[in-house]
C-alpha positions, 0 to 999 in steps of 0.5 A: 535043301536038296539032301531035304527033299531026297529025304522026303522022296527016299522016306513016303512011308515016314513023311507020311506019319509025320504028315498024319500026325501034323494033321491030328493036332490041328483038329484036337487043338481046332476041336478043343481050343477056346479063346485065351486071355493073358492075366493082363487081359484077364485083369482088364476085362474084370475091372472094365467089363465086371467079369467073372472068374471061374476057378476049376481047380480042386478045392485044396488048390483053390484055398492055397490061393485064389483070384479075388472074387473067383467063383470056385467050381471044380472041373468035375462038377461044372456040368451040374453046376453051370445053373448058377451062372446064370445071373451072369449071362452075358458078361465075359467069363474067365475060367482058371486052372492050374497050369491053363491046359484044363481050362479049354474044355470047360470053357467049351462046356460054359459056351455050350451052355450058353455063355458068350463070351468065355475065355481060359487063363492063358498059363493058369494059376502058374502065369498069375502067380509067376507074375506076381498079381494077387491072390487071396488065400484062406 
């Protein structure tokens, strides 16, 4: 512990930067973090709450297989396409990507639009799979 902090004293200028760092990912994570759910979770809240499952890959992604009943909406083209969910106001949404890292700042775009609650897949496509729950493919 002693060797420690004679190395913070003996290193301001690297401790520092460390510190700077430190301090950007927890913005970037507070700015683009959004509420995740498990597959678990996911599978609860959509055969309790009748979610619906929004699936943001490419389109080749998506016909390799799918979550049953997933909406498909590429992450390219939510913007435009957020109109049609809007029947779905109010019920849960689950947003899925490939790996789980793309799906925050569509579900920050969803909520911005003005659905509540809005939740990505934590692990995406990869965690469903790897989980082997089910998947329908074209």
């Amino acid at each position: 512990m002693a060797q420690f902090i004679e190395f913070l004293g003996n290193h301001p200028i690297l401790v520092g930067c460390w510190l700077a760092a430190f301090a950007g990912i927890l913005v970037y994570h507070q700015r683009t973090g959004s509420k995740g759910a498990t597959p678990t979770q996911a599978i609860a809240m959509i055969n309790r709450s009748d979610a619906l499952v929004v699936d943001i890959r490419d389109k080749k992604d998506f016909d390799e297989g799918h979550i049953v009943d997933a909406l498909h909406i590429p992450a390219a083209k939510l913007e435009q396409r957020v109109v049609e969910l809007t029947k779905q106001k109010g019920k849960p949404i689950v947003v899925v990507c490939k790996h789980g890292q793309q799906a925050g700042e569509s579900v920050k775009k969803l909520e911005a639009a003005g659905h509540d609650p809005v939740y990505k897949l934590n692990g995406g496509m990869t965690e469903w799979k790897g989980q082997s729950l089910p998947v329908v493919t074209k």
